[in-house]
C-alpha positions in Angstrom: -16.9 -23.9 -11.8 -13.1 -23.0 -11.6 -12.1 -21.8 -8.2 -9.7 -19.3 -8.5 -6.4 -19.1 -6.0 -6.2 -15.4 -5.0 -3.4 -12.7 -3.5 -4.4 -9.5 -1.9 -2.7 -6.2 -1.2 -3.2 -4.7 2.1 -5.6 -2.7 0.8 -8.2 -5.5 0.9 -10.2 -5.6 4.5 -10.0 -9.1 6.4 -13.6 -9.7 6.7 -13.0 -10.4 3.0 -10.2 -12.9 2.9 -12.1 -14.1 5.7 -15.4 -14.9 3.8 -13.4 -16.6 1.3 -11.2 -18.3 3.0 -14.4 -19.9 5.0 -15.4 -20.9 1.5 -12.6 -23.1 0.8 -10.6 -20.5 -1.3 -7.1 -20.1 -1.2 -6.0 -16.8 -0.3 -2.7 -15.8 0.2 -2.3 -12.2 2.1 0.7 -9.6 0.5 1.1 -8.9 4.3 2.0 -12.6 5.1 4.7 -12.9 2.6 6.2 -9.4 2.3 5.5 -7.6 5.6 4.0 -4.5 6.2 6.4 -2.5 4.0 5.6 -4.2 0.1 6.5 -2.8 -3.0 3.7 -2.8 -5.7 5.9 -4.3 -8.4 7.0 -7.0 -6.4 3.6 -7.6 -5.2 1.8 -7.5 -8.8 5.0 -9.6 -10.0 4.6 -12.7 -7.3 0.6 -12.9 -8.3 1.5 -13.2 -11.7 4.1 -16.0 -11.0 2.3 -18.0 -8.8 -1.1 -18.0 -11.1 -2.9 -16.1 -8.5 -5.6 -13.8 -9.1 -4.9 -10.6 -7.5 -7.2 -8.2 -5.4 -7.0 -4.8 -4.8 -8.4 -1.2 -4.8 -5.2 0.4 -5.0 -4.7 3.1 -7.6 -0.8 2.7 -8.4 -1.4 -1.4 -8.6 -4.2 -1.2 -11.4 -1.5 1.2 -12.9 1.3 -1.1 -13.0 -1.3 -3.3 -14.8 -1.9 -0.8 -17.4 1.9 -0.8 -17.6 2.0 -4.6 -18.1 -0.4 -4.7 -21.1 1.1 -1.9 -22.5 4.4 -4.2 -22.6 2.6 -7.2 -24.3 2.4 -8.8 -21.0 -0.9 -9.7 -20.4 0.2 -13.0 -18.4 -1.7 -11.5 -15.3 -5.6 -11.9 -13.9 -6.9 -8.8 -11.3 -10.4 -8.4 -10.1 -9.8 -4.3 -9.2 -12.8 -1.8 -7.5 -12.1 2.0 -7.1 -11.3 2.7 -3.5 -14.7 4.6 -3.6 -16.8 1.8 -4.4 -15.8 -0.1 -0.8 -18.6 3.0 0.2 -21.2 1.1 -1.9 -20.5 -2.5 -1.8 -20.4 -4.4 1.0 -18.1 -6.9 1.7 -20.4 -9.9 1.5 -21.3 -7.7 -2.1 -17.8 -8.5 -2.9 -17.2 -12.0 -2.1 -20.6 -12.6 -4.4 -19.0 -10.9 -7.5 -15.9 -13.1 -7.2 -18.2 -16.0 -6.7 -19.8 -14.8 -9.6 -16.8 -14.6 -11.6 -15.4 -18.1 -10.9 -18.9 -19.3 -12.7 -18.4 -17.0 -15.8 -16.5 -18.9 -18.4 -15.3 -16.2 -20.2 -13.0 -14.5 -16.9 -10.3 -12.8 -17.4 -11.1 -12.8 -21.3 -9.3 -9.5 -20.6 -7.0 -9.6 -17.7 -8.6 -6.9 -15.4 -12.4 -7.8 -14.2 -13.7 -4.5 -12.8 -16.3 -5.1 -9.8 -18.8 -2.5 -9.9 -21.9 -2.1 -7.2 -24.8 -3.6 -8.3 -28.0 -1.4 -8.9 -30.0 -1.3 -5.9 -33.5 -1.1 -6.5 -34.8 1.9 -4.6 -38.8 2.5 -2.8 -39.6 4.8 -5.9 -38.6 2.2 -8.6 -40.8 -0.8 -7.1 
């Protein structure tokens, strides 16, 4: 099992980097290198460089990753959740999937791993 070396936006809540961090994961905040004010190209760049897998539920960065592999620059790896799904996962729901992913060996075949809630089996369905 690889252990990936991760950046997050500010988008992504502390308990998080937290959780990971208290698994022996590197985890470099955007925050702690760029301040408060970031620009997402910058942010999406220094991942990139630096081998990092970036994290994040924002919109316009999951864009500019559209943008890179439209360019022929698929030299990136982001684990991205739609801002609405943070209603439906828990944290601890998150930290699993990248747990999860680190023990795939076919990550990042595409660039992009998309972390979606996990069915929840419902009263009715037992």
């Amino acid at each position: 099992m690889a252990a990936f070396s991760f950046f997050t936006d500010n988008h992504i809540r502390q308990p998080i980097v937290d959780a990971l961090r208290k698994k022996g994961r590197d985890v470099v905040r955007a925050v702690d290198v760029f301040g408060e004010k970031n620009d997402d190209e910058e942010l999406f760049a220094y991942a990139a460089r630096e081998g990092r897998v970036f994290l994040t539920n924002d919109e316009g960065i999951h864009a500019i990753a559209h943008e890179w592999l439209q360019a022929g620059r698929p030299n990136f790896r982001m684990v991205y959740w739609r801002v609405e799904r943070r209603r439906e996962m828990t944290d601890g729901d998150i930290v699993r999937v990248l747990e999860e992913l680190e023990a795939k060996p076919d990550a990042f075949a595409y660039p992009i791993e998309y972390v979606k809630p996990k069915r929840r089996v419902a009263d009715s369905d037992r």
